[in-house]
C-alpha positions as CSV (number, residue, x, y, z in Angstrom):
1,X,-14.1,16.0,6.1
2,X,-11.4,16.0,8.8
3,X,-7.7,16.4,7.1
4,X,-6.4,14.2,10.0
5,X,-8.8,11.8,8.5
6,X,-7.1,11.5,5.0
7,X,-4.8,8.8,4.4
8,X,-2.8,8.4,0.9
9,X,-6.0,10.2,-0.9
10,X,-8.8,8.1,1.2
11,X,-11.1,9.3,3.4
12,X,-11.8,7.7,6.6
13,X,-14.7,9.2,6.9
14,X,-16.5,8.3,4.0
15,X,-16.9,4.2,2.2
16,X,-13.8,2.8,1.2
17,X,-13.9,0.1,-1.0
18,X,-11.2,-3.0,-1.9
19,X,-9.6,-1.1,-5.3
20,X,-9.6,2.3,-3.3
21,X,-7.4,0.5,-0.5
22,X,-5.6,-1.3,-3.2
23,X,-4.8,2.0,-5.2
24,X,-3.8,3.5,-1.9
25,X,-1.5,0.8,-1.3
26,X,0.5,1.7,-4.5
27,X,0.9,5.4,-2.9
28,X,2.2,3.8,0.8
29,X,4.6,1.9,-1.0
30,X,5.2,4.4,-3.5
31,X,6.2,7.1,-0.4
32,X,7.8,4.4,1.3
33,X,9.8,2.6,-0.8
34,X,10.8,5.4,-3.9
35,X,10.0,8.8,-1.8
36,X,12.0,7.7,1.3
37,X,15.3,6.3,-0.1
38,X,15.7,8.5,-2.4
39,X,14.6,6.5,-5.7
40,X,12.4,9.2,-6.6
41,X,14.7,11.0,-8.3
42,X,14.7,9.3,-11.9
43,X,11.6,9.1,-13.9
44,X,8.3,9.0,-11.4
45,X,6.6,6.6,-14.1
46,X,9.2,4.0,-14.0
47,X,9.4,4.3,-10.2
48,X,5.6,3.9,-10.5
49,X,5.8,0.5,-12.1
50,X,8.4,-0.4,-10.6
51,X,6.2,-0.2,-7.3
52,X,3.0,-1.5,-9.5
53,X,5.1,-4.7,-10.2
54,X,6.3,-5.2,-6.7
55,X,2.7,-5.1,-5.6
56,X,1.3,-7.4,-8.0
57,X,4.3,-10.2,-7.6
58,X,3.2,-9.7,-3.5
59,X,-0.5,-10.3,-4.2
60,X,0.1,-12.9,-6.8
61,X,2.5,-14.7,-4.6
62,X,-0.2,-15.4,-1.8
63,X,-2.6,-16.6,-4.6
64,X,-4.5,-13.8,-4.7
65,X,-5.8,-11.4,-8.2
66,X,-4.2,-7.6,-7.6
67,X,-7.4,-6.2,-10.4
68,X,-10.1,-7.6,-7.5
69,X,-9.1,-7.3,-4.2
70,X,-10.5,-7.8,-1.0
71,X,-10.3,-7.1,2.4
72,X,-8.8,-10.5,3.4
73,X,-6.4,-10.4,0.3
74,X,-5.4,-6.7,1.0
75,X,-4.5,-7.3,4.6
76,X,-2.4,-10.7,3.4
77,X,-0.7,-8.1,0.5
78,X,0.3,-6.0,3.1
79,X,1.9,-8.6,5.6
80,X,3.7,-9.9,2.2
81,X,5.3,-6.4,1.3
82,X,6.3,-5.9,4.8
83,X,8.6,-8.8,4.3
84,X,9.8,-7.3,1.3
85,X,10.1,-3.8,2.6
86,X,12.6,-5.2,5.8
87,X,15.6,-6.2,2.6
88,X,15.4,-1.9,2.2
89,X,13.9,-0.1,5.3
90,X,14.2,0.2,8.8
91,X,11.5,-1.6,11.1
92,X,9.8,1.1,12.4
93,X,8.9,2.5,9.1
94,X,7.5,-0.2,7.9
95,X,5.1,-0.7,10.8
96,X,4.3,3.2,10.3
97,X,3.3,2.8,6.9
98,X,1.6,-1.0,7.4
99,X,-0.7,0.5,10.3
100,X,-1.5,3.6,7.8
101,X,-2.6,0.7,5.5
102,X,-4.5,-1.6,7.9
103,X,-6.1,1.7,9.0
104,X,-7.7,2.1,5.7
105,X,-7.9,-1.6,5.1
106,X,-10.4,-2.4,8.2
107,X,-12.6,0.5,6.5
108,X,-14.2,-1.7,4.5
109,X,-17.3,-3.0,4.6
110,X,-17.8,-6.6,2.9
């Protein structure tokens, strides 16, 4: 196992599957949006659903079910919190943290 092969607990190396990629999505968006400006301060938890929400409305909102993903929903999640994420962050960190995510995304095998 290669550490520059570990992405938001997921290993490049080995199988990922959809919920792995899902539940690593949580964690980019976690770091990204709570970690990054600062909203990390109050209670993690709430900050944790508060991200958990935002995920679910994205996935939701392209007609797709957050509890099975897959790679083709995953990739449209992303593209969907990426317009979300420009109301709060700058541009180039949200391509920083969407690649990170389409990284792990195209490891899955369907």
């Amino acid at each position: 196992m290669s550490e520059n092969n570990i992405v938001y607990n997921i290993d490049l190396d080995k199988p990922v599957t959809p919920a792995m990629a899902r539940d690593a999505m949580v964690e980019c968006f976690y770091e990204a949006h709570c970690t990054d400006t600062g909203l990390d301060e109050g209670d993690p938890n709430v900050n944790r659903e508060y991200i958990l929400d935002v995920i679910k409305k994205a996935t939701t909102d392209i007609g797709e079910d957050f509890e099975n993903p897959t790679k083709k929903s995953l990739l449209k999640t992303v593209e969907k919190l990426k317009e979300f994420a420009k109301k709060f962050r700058d541009q180039s960190i949200i391509q920083k943290h969407a690649a990170e995510m389409v990284k792990i995304i195209e490891k899955i095998k369907e």
